[in-house]
N, C-alpha and C positions, 0 to 999 in steps of 0.2 A: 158383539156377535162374532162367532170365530167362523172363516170360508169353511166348505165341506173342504177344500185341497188340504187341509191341514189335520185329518182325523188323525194318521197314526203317523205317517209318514213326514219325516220331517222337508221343510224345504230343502234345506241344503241337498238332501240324499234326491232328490227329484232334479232339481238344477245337477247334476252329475250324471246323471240319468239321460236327462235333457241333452248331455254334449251328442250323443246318439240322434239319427232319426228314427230309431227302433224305441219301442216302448221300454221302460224300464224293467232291469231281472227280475225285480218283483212284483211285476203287473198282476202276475198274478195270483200273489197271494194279497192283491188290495180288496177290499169291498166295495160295492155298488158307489157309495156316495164317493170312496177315494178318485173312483175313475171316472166318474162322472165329470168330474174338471178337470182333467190333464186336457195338455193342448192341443187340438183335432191331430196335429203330426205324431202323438205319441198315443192317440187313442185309437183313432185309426188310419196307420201310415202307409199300406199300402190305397184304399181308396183315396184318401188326401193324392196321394202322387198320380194317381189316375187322373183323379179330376183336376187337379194341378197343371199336368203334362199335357193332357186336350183342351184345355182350355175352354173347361164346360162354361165358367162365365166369364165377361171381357176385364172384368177388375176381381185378383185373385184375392184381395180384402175378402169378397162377396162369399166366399165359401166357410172359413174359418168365424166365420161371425153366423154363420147359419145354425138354428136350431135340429139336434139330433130328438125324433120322435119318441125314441126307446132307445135303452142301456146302448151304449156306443162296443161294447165288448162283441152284444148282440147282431150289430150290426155291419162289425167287421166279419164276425163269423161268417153269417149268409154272405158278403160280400168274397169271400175267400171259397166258399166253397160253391158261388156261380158264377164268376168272372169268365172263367173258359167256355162254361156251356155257349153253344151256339147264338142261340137265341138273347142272349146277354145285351141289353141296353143299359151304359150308363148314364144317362141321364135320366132315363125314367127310374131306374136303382135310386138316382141322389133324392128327383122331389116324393118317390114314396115312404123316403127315410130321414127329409130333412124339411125344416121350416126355413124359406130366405127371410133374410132382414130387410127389409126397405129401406131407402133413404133417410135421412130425415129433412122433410121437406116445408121450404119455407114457402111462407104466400108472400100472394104479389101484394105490394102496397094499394091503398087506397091512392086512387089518383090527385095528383097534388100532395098527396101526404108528404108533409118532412120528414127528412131523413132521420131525424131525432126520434120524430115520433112511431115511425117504422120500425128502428132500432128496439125502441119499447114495446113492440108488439111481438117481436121474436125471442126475446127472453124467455114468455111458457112455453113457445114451439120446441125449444132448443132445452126444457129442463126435462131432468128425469130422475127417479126415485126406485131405488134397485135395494132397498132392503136385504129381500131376498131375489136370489134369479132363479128362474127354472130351471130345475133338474138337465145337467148334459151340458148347459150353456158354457163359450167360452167366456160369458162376462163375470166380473169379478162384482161382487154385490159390494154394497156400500151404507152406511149409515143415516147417511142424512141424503137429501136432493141435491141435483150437481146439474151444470150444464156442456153440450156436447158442442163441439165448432159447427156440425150442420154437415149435409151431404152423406158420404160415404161413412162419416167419422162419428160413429155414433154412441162414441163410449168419453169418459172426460180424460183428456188429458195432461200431460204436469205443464208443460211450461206451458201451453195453450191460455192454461186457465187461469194463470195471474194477468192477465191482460184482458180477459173477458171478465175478470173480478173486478178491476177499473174501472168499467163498465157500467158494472152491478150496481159499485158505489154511488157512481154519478145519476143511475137512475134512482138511486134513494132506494135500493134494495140491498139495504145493510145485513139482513137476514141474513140474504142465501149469501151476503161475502164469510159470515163467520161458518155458514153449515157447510160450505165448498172447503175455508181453513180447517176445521171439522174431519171433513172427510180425510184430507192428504195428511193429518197427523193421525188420523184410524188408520190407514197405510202404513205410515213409518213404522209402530205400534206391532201393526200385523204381517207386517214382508221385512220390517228391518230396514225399511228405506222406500222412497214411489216411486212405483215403476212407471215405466214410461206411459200406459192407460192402463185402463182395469179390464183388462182381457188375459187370460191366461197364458196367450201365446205373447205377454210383453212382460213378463214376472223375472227374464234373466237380464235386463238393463233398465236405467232411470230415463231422466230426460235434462237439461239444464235445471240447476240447483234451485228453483225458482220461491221455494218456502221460507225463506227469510225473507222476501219481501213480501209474500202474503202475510205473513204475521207483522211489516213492518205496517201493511195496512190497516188491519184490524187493529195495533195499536192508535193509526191515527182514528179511526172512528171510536174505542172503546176507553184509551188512554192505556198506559205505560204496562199497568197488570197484566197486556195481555203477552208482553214479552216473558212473562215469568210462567204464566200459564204453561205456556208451549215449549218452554225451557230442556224439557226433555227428550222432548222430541226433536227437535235443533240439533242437540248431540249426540241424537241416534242415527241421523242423517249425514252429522258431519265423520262420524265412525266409519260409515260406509262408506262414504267416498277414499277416506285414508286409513283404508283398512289393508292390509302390505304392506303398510310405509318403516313399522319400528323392524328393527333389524336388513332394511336391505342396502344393496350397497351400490355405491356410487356406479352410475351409468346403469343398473339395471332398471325396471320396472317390473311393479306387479298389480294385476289387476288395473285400480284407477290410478295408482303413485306411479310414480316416477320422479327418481333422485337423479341429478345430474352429475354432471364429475367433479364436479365443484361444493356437492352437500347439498345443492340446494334443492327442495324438493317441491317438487309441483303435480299435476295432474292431468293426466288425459281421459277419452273418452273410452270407455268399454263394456263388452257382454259378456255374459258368464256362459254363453252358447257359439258354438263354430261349426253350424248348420243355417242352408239359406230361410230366411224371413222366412216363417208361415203366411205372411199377409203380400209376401212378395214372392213367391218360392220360385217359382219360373223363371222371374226377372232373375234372382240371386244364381239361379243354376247355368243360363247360360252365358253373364257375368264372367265366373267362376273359369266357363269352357276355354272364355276368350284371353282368358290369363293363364296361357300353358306353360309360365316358365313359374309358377309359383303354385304352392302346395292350395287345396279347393277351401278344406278349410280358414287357412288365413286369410282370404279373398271375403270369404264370408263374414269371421269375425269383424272383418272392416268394413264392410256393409253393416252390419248389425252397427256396429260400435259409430258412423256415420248419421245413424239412424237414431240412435243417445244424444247424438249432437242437436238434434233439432234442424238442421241442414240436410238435410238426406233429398237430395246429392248436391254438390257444391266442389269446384274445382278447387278449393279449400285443402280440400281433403287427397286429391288426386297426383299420384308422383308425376307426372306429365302435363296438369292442368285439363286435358283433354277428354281423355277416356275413363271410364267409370273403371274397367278392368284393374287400372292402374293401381286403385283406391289403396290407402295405405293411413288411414285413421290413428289407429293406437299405435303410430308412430309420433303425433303430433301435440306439441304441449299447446292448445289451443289459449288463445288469451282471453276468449269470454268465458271459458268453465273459469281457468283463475282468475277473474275476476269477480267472478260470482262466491267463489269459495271466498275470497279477503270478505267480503260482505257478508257472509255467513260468518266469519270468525267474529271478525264487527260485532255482530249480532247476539250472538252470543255470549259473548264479552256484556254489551248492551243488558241482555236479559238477568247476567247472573250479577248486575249491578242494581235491577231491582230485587233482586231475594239476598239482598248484600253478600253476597259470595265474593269478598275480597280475592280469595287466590284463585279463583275461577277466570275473574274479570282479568287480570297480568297473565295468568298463563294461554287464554283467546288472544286477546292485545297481544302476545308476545309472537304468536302463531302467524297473526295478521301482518304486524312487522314484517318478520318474514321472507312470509309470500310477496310482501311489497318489493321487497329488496331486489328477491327473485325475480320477479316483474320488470321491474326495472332495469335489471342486468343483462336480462337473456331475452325477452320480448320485446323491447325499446330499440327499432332502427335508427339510430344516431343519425347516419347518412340523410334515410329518405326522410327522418320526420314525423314517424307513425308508428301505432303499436302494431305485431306482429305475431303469429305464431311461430315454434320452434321445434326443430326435426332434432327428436333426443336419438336416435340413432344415424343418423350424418351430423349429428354435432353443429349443425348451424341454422339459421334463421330462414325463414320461408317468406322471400321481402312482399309480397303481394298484397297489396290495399283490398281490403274489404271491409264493412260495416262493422265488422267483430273489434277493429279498432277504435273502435268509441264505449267500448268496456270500463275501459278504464276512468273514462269519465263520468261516465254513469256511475258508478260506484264508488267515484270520489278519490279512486287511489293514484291516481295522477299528481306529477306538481301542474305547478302552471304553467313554467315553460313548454313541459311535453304536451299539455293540454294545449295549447295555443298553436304549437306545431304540426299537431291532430289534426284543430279544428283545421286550418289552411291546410292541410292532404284533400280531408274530407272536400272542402270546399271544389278544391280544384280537380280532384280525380271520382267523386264518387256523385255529388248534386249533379238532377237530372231534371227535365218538367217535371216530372211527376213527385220527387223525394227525393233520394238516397237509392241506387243501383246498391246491389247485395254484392257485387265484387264488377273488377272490370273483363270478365271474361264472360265472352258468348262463346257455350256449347253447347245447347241443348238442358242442360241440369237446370231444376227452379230452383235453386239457391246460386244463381247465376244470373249476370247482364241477359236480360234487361230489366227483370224481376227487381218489385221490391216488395218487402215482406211491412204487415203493420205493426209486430213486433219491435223488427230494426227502428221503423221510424220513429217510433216513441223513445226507446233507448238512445237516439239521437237528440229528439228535441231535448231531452232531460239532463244529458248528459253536458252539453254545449249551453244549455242557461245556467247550467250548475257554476261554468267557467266564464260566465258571464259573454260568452258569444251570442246574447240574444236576436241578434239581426238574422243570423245564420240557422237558431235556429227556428225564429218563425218562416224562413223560407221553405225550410224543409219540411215544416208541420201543414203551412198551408199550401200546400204544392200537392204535399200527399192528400190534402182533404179536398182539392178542386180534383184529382184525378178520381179521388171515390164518388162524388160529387157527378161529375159527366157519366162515369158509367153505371150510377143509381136511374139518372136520369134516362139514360137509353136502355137499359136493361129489367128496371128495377129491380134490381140485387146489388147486395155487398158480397164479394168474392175474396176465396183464401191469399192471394197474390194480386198483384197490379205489374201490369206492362209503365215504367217509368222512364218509358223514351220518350214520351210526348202524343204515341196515337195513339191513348185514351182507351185503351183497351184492358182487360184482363191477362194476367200475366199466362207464361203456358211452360209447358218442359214438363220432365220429368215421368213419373212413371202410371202416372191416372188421370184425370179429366180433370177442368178447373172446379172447384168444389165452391156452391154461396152457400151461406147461414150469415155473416162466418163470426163463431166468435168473437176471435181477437180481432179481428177488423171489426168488429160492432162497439167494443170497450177501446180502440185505440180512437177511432172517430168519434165516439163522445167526449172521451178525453178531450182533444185537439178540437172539436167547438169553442167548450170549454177553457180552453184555453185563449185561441184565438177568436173565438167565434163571428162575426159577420168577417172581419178582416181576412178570413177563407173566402170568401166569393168573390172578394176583390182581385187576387191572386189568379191568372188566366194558367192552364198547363203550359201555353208559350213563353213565359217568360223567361 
């Protein structure tokens, strides 16, 4: 089934389009269905910035996700042609012209319920089946049934959902893991790569590379076919990311590549747009104000391209550590995208070894190499110990410990010495009661002390038994599952983040309210039972 955004107009020429907050030159020669999905900033941009700028509602997600009642063309019109009048309300303008989206909200558990079986009860709360969407909507319809993290967040999205597939598995709902793998290869298919969710306004950037290990999943439940199956999709995926890369030259970057001055080439994060978030726009504009010595759009694009990262915000990313303003993203060769990319090569490789495509499997392999090298060379602090990410325009290394440093092990492209030098950073700079702290910097940002994410945490447990640190890493598996554990118990809910200082609370920062459902905290905590399972209750958040 093909979206209505794709009747005549091609993507491309709409991403171009898109760099504008203005509607596209040819808005209007599109038809009904074309404009029906363009993204509320390009359907209609001047009320968007009204309702934006007043802050009709406290979370600016809440408006772009709002259903338009009639043709959006229609209702910029009237919208333009009574704004001035006197008597001019907008807020009664927005609800006689728009549906809001609700939450998606989870129930309380049964009292004494286990948390397992809790878990199991929020799976159909949290699933949804978008065939087709309503006319006007910004959601992107989909194929099969898909699940959303819960709250605010009520569309699927990419790295989210390989951890809420975990999940799935472990609940013995094999199904929805291949219609969820399913869905994110109908995407690659139909956008040329998955965007970051299936809402309109996230169609100009991805999210962490995360579909080579969904499909490495559905391999372990269906067996090896299913690498060959998906085989095409893999390299429609890995196109777009290293799409720039043949002919540019040393020290530049374009789009996701970036060569360094040595050949060697890697990847950062980026948007195909350099206008603020529609799901953020307020936040991104007066961001933008606060950074007077740099041009608005590159401020943005590094919001947006932050926001690719799955970190959005994270002193990570920040030239100062401190302030968001600073933000300098697609500056940064981050070591989890290239890390994730060697695993896609991997994989690859992998897949075209079952459809025997000898020259396929050495030229991935040879790719993977590599980026190993590259890895090795320019992300490897010799000094401190740990992997790191790398400032392609200063030319040098960003020495700062964070969680993104157990990439490597995760994904196996580690030796063992740097693996064991890892695990002892990790150990000593980033284990907290709770897990794994997401860096050692307190500012405010939740991809920040004292946060910990349950993404990270898994990518640690797995990463560290891989190298056989297994002591290290049941601490940190059952650490993170006595901190979900306490605040199931006083709250009854699983929540997006964990406060991993020891006071047993829910994490906070950043730019919206703490969000429960949550997916990927629902598939990392089955997991981590699963793995450790009573040996978690044992484990006090004091320890």
């Amino acid at each position: 089934m093909r979206p209505l955004y794709f009747t005549s107009l091609s993507f491309a020429a709409l991403l171009c389009a898109a760099c504008s907050s203005q509607p596209p030159a040819t808005w209007g020669y599109m038809d009904a269905k074309e404009r029906a999905n363009l993204p509320p900033d390009q359907a209609y941009p001047e009320l968007f910035e009204a309702v934006q700028n007043n802050q009709l509602f406290t979370d600016q997600k809440h408006f772009v996700d709002a259903l338009p009642t009639r043709d959006p063309s229609k209702i910029r019109a009237e919208y333009l042609a009574r704004r001035d009048n006197s008597d001019f309300d907008l807020e009664t303008f927005v609800k006689d012209n728009f549906i809001e989206s609700g939450a998606a909200q989870s129930p309380a558990p049964k009292p004494g319920a286990p948390i397992q079986e809790h878990i199991d009860s929020l799976w159909p709360v949290l699933s949804r089946t978008y065939r087709q969407v309503p006319p006007y909507s910004s959601l992107l319809p989909l194929p099969q049934p898909y699940v959303v993290p819960g709250g605010r967040f009520r569309e699927m999205y990419y790295w989210d959902s390989y951890f809420t597939m975990l999940g799935l598995e472990q609940s013995g709902d094999q199904a929805q893991v291949r219609q969820m793998t399913d869905n994110f290869a109908y995407m690659i298919d139909t956008y040329g790569y998955i965007p970051n969710g299936n809402r309109t306004y996230y169609l100009s950037r991805s999210q962490p590379p995360f579909f080579a290990y969904m499909v490495q999943l559905q391999a372990h439940i269906e067996g090896d076919q299913a690498f060959g199956r998906y085989l095409p999709q893999l390299q429609k995926e890995y196109a777009y990311w290293m799409q720039g890369a043949e002919g540019l030259k040393p020290g530049a970057a374009a789009q996701h590549v970036v060569k360094l001055a040595d050949g060697s080439v890697l990847n950062r994060y980026w948007d195909a747009r350099s206008t603020p978030r529609q799901e953020s726009w307020l936040q991104d504009v007066k961001t933008a104000e606060q950074a007077s010595n740099r041009p608005r759009q590159e401020v943005w694009r590094d919001l947006r391209a932050g926001a690719e990262s799955g970190w959005d915000f994270s002193s990570r990313w920040l030239g100062d550590g401190q302030n968001l303003a600073s933000i300098r993203t697609t500056s940064i060769v981050p070591v989890d995208l290239n890390s994730l990319l060697y695993h896609l090569e991997r994989t690859i490789a992998k897949a075209c070894e079952t459809v025997q495509n000898t020259p396929c499997v050495q030229a991935y392999g040879q790719r993977a190499d590599r980026r190993q090298r590259a890895i090795e060379q320019h992300l490897w602090n010799a000094d401190a110990g740990f992997y790191v990410d790398y400032d392609w325009q200063q030319h040098r290394q960003r020495p700062q410990l964070t969680a993104a440093t157990l990439f490597p092990l995760y994904t196996g492209l580690a030796s063992a010495d740097h693996a064991n030098r890892t695990a002892e950073a990790v150990r000593d700079g980033l284990l907290r009661p709770g897990g794994i702290a997401t860096t050692q910097v307190s500012n405010g940002q939740q991809w920040d002390e004292p946060n910990g994410w349950a993404p990270l945490q898994w990518v640690a447990v797995e990463g560290l038994d891989r190298y056989g640190h297994t002591a290290l890493a049941q601490q940190i598996g059952t650490r993170f599952l006595q901190q979900v554990h306490n605040l199931y118990r006083k709250e009854d809910k699983l929540v997006e983040k964990y406060d991993v200082s020891g006071r047993g609370d829910g994490g906070g920062g950043g730019e919206y309210e703490l969000q429960d459902g949550f997916g990927w905290t629902n598939g990392v905590t089955l997991k981590l039972l699963s793995k450790y399972g009573a040996r978690s209750s044992a484990t006090t958040v004091g320890e």
